[in-house]
C-alpha positions in Angstrom: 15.4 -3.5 14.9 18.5 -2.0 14.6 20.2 0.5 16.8 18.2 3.6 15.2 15.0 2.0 15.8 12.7 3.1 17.9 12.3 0.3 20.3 16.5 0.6 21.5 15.6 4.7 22.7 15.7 5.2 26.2 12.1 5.8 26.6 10.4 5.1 29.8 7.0 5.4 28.4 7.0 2.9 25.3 3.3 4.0 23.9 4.0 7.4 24.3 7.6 6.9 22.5 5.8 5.1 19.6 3.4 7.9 18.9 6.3 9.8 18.8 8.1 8.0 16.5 4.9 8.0 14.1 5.4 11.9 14.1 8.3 11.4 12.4 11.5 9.7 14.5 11.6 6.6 11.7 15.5 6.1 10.9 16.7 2.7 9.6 19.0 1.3 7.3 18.1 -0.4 3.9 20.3 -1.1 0.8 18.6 -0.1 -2.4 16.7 -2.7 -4.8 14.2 -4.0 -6.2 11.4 -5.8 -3.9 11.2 -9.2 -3.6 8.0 -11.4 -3.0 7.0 -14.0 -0.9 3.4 -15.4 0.0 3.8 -16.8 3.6 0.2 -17.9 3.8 -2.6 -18.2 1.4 -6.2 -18.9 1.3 -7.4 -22.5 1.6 -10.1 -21.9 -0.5 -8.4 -20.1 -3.0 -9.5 -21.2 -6.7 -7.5 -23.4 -8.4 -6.5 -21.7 -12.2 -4.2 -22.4 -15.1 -2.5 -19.9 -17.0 -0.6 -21.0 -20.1 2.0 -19.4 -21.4 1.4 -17.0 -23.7 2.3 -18.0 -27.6 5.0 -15.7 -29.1 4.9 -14.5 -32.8 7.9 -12.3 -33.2 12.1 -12.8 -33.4 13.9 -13.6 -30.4 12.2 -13.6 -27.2 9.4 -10.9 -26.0 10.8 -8.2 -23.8 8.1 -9.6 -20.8 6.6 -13.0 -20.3 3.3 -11.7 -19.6 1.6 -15.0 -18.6 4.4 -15.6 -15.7 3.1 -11.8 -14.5 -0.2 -12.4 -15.1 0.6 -15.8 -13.1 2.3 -14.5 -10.4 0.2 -11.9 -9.8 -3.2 -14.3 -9.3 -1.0 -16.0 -7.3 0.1 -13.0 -4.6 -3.3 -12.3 -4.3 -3.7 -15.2 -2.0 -7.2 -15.7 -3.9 -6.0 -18.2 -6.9 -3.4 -21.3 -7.0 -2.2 -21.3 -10.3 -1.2 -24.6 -11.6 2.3 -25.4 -12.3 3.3 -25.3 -15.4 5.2 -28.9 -15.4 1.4 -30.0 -15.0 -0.2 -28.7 -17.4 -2.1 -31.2 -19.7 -1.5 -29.5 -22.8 -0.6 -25.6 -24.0 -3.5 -24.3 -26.1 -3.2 -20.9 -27.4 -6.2 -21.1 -29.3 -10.0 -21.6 -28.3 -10.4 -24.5 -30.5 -7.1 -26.4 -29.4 -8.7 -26.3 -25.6 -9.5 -29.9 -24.4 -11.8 -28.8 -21.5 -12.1 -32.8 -20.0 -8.4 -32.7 -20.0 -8.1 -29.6 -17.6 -11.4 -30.5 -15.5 -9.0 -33.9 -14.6 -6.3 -31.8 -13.4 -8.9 -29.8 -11.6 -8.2 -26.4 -13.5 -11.5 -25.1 -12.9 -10.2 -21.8 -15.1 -7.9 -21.6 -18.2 -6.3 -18.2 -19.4 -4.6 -18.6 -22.7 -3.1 -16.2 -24.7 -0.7 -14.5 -27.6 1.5 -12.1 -27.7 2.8 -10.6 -31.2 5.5 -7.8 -32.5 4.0 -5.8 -34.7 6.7 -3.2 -35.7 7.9 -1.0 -32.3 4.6 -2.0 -30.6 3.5 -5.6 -29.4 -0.3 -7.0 -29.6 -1.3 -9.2 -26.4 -4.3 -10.9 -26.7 -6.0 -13.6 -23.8 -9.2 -15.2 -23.0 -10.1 -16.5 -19.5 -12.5 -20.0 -19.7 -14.7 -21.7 -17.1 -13.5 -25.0 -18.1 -16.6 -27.0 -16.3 -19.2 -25.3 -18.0 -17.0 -24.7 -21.4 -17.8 -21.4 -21.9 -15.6 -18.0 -22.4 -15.6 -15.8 -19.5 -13.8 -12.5 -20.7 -11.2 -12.1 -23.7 -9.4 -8.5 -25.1 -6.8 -7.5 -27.2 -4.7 -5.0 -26.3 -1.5 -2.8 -27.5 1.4 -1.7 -26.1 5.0 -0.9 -26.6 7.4 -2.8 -24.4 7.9 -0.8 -21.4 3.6 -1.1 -21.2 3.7 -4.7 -21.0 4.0 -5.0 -17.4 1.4 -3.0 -17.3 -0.8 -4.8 -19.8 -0.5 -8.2 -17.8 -1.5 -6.1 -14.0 -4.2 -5.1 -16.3 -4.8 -8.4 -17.9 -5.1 -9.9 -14.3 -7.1 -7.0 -13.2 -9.7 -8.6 -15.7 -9.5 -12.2 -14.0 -9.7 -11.2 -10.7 -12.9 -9.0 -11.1 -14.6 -11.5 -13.4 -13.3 -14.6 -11.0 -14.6 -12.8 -7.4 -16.7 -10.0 -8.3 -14.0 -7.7 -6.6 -12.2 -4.8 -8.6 -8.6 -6.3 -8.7 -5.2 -4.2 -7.9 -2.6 -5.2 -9.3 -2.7 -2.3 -11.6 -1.4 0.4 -9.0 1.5 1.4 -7.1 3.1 1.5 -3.7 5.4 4.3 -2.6 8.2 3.3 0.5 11.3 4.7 2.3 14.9 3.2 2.2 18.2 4.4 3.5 21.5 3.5 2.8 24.4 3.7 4.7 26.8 5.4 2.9 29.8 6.3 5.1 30.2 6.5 8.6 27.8 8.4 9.9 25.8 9.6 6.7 23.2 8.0 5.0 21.0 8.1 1.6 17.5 8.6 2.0 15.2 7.9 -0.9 11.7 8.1 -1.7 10.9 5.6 -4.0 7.5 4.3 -5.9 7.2 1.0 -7.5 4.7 -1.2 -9.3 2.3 -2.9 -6.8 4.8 -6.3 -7.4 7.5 -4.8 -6.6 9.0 -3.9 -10.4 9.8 -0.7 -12.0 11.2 0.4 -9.7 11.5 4.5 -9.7 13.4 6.9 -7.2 11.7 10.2 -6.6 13.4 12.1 -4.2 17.5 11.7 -3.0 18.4 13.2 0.1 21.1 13.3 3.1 18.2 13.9 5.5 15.2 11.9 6.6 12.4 11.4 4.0 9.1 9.9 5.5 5.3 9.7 5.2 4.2 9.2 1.9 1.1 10.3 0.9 -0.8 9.4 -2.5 -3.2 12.2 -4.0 -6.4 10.9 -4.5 -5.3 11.2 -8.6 -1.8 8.9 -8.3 0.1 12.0 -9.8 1.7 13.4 -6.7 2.9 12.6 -3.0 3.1 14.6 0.2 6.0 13.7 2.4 7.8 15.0 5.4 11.4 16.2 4.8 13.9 17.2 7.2 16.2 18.5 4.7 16.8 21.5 6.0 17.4 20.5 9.6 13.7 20.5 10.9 10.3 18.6 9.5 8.8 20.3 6.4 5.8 18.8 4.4 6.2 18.8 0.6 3.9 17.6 -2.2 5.9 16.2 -5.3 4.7 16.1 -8.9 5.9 12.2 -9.9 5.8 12.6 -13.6 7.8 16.1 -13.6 9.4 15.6 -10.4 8.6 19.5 -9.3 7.7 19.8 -5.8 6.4 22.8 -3.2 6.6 23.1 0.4 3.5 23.7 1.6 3.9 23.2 5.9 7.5 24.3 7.3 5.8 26.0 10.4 7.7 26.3 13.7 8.1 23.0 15.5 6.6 19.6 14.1 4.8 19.1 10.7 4.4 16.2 10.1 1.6 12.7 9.0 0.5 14.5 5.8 -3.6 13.3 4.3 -4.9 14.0 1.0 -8.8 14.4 1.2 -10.3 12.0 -1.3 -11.9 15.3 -3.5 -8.2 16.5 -3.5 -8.8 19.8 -2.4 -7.3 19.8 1.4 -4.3 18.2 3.3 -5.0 17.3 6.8 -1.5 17.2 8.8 0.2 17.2 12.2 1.4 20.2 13.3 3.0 22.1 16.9 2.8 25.1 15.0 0.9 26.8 18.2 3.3 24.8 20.5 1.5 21.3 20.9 0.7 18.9 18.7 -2.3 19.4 16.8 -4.4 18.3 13.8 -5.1 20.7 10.9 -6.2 21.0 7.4 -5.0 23.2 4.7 -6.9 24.1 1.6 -4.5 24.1 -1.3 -5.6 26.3 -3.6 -5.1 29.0 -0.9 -3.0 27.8 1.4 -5.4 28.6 4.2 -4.9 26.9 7.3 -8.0 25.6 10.2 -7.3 23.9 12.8 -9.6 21.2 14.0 -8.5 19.6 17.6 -7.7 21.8 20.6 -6.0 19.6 23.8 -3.3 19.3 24.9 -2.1 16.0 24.6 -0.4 14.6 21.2 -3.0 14.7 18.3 -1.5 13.1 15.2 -1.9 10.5 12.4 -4.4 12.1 10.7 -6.6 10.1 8.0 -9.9 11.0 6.1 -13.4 9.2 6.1 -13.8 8.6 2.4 -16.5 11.1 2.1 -14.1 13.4 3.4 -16.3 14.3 6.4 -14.5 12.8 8.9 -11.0 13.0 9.9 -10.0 10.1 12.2 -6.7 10.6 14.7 -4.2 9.2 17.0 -4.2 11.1 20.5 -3.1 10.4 24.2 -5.6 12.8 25.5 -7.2 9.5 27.4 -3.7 8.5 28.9 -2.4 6.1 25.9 -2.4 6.6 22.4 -6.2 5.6 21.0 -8.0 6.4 17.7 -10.4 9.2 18.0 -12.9 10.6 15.0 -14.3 13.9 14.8 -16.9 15.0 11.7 -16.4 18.0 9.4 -18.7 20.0 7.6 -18.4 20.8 4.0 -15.8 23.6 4.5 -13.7 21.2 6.4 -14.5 22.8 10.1 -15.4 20.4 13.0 -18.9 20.2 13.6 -18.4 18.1 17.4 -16.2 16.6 19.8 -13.7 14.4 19.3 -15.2 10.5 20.2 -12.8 7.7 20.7 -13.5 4.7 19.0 -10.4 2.7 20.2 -10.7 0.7 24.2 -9.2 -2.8 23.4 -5.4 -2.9 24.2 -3.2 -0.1 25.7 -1.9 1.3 22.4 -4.1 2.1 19.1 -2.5 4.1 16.3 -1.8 5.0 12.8 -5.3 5.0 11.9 -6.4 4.6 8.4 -9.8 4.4 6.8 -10.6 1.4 4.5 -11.9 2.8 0.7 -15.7 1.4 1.9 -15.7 3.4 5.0 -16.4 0.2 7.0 -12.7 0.0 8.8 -10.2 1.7 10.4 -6.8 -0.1 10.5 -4.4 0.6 12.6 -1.5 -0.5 14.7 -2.8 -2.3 17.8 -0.7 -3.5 21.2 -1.9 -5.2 24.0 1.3 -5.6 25.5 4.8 -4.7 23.9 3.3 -6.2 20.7 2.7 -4.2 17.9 0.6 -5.4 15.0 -2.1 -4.9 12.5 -5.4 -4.5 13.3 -8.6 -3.4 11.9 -12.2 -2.3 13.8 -15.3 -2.7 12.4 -16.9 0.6 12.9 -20.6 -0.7 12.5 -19.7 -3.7 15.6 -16.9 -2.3 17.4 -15.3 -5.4 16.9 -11.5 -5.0 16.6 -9.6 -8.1 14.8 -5.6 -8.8 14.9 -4.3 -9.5 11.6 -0.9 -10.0 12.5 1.1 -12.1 14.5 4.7 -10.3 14.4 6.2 -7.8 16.6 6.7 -4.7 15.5 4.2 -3.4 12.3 3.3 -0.2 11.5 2.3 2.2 8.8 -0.8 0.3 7.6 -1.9 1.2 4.0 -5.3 -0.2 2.5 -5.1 -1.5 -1.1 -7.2 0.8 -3.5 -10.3 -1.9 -3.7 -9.8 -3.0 0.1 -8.7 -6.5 -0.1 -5.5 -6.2 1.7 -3.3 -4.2 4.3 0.8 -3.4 3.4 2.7 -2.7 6.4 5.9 -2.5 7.6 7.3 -5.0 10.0 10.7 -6.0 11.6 11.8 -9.9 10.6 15.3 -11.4 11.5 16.0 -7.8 12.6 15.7 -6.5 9.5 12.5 -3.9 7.8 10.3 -5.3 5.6 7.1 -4.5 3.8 3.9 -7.4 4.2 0.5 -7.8 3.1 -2.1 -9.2 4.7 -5.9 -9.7 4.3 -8.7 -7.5 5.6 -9.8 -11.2 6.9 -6.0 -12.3 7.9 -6.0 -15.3 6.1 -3.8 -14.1 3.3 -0.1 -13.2 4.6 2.7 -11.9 1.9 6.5 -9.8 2.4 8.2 -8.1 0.2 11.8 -7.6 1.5 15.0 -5.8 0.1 17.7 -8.3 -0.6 20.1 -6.4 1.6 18.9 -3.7 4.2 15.5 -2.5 5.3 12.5 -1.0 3.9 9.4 1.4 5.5 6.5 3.9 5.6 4.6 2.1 3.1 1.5 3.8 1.0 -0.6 1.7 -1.7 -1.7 4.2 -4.4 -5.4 4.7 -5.3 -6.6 3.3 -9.0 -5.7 5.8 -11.4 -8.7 6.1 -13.0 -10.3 8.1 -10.2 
């Protein structure tokens, strides 16, 4: 990493110094553009598809090609090969123009096919997905949208193929939200807070500053963010409207406040805070702004993250002598109800927790040695399973429907963002051209 990281501080205790730095000590440097995509590793087993490219009926050229997104998108998921399109048999666009032996030789065991036509200021995309060994139809919509939508329509479109192809809710139809900074003259720097389609595209900034941005935060709802600012000289937590861009401070207590959580319902923000002069773990109800706090010790609590039915909070604390995961249960009001139990004893460092959507995992950032990577432990075993095989991850955030883990990571000395399955077999990065990127968060559906 580079001279800001956390890894070139004169620290003589490394785990301790990484808790630390998860309180909110991140500084790096990152150009600004769009995120770029590459699959390092995929699924043997994934299932071979074709996806044609979509027929056009309109002048010109369509303002997306929503077959190469729909495309690309099955193929980042680690779970489909999509067939090149230089091998392609033949391009049907219609049902009846499908030769189904042709594409069972080229071992296409599914076929998407699909049109997309201008129909005055708004576009009509229509596809159907085929089993081509069986012959049948599988799923098929029409759809409408204008042409800033039709990204949208084709993470939608292969939403559809994904859940009808594995039985799993796809997410390609979400957002992640991520930190860059850019040097701007000796000395300063640029921080923004930006969110993005989950691929990377549409790209929006929504917050500027001159002072560290960090922690992103999705409300349960995808309409807002809680973040950690130090805009006016100390750590302050704020939660951000994205459409409207309005924003309130809701933590700027005396010392740290920091590692902001939205419960699931919405109603309560757990957070770090030294507010009482350690570092502690409350919750804050936000309609009133009233304040409990839930761990009394005197070691570093942190990192809080919620148990999906919002009656758990699991944490990050040294109490034991190293930084492990610990849980502790909550009653409906949000107080604790028992002791805080450790659920972390594999490895000398264990932290960042975060809860999978099933309630099954905990992923966090494991090191067994001066190693940092992505693990996750299987609450109903105990088992704990490294995902990763770099050096330096952290900030795991669990996909909506728990397929995969983004992450930030150091490669070539340089941040990036990566995926990587819950079972480690799928591996993906998505890296700035120039500069570095971090403190990833993967937004929840937006339906919920």
């Amino acid at each position: 990493m580079k001279s800001s990281s956390p890894l070139a501080l004169v620290l003589n205790n490394v785990a301790k110094m990484r808790l630390w730095l998860l309180l909110g000590v991140l500084l790096t440097s990152t150009a600004y553009a769009r995120l770029n995509i590459e699959i390092t590793q995929g699924e043997e087993s994934a299932l071979p598809i074709a996806v044609v490219p979509f027929a056009w009926n309109g002048s010109g050229t369509p303002p997306q090609d929503v077959s190469a997104i729909v495309s690309a998108d099955l193929a980042r998921s680690g779970q489909f090969v999509p067939l090149p399109l230089d091998q392609l048999p033949q391009q049907p666009t219609q049902a009846q123009e499908i030769n189904f032996g042709a594409w069972q030789k080229v071992n296409a065991d599914n076929l998407v096919i699909g049109r997309v036509a201008a129909q005055g200021d708004n576009y009509q995309v229509q596809f159907q997905l085929f089993d081509t060994v069986r012959g049948v139809q599988l799923a098929g919509y029409s759809m409408t949208a204008t042409a800033p939508q039709l990204r949208r329509i084709a993470h939608q479109i292969a939403d559809i193929i994904y859940q009808r192809l594995t039985g799993q809710r796809g997410a390609f139809d979400t957002h992640i939200a991520y930190v860059t900074v850019q040097d701007v003259a000796p000395g300063k720097r640029r921080y923004r807070l930006n969110v993005a389609d989950s691929d990377g595209y549409n790209e929006q900034v929504i917050l500027t500053s001159s002072k560290p941005l960090m922690s992103p935060a999705w409300s349960p709802d995808g309409k807002q963010l809680a973040y950690v600012s130090f805009e006016e000289g100390h750590s302050a937590i704020y939660i951000q409207d994205i459409a409207s861009g309005k924003r309130k401070k809701v933590a700027d207590f005396h010392g740290i406040n920091g590692a902001p959580a939205f419960s699931h319902d919405g109603t309560r923000l757990a957070f770090t805070s030294s507010r009482d002069g350690n570092s502690e773990i409350y919750v804050m109800t936000l309609a009133t702004g009233q304040i409990y706090r839930i761990t009394h010790n005197y070691a570093i609590d942190t990192e809080p993250t919620w148990s999906p039915d919002d009656h758990a909070l699991a944490f990050t604390s040294d109490r034991g002598g190293s930084p492990q995961i610990y849980e502790v249960h909550l009653d409906d009001a949000g107080h604790p109800v028992d002791t805080p139990q450790r659920l972390t004893f594999d490895g000398n460092y264990n932290a960042r927790p975060r809860f999978s959507p099933d309630g099954k995992l905990i992923a966090m950032v494991h090191a067994d040695g001066s190693a940092f990577r992505i693990a996750v432990l299987d609450l109903a075993s105990g088992e704990l399973r490294v995902l990763t095989d770099t050096h330096l991850d952290e900030s795991p955030s669990f996909a909506p429907n728990g397929s995969m883990l983004l992450y930030a990571t150091d490669i070539n000395d340089r941040g990036v963002l990566a995926a990587v399955s819950v079972d480690g077999r799928v591996h993906q990065r998505l890296a700035l051209k120039n500069g570095d990127v971090r403190e990833p968060a993967w937004s929840p559906f937006f339906d919920q």
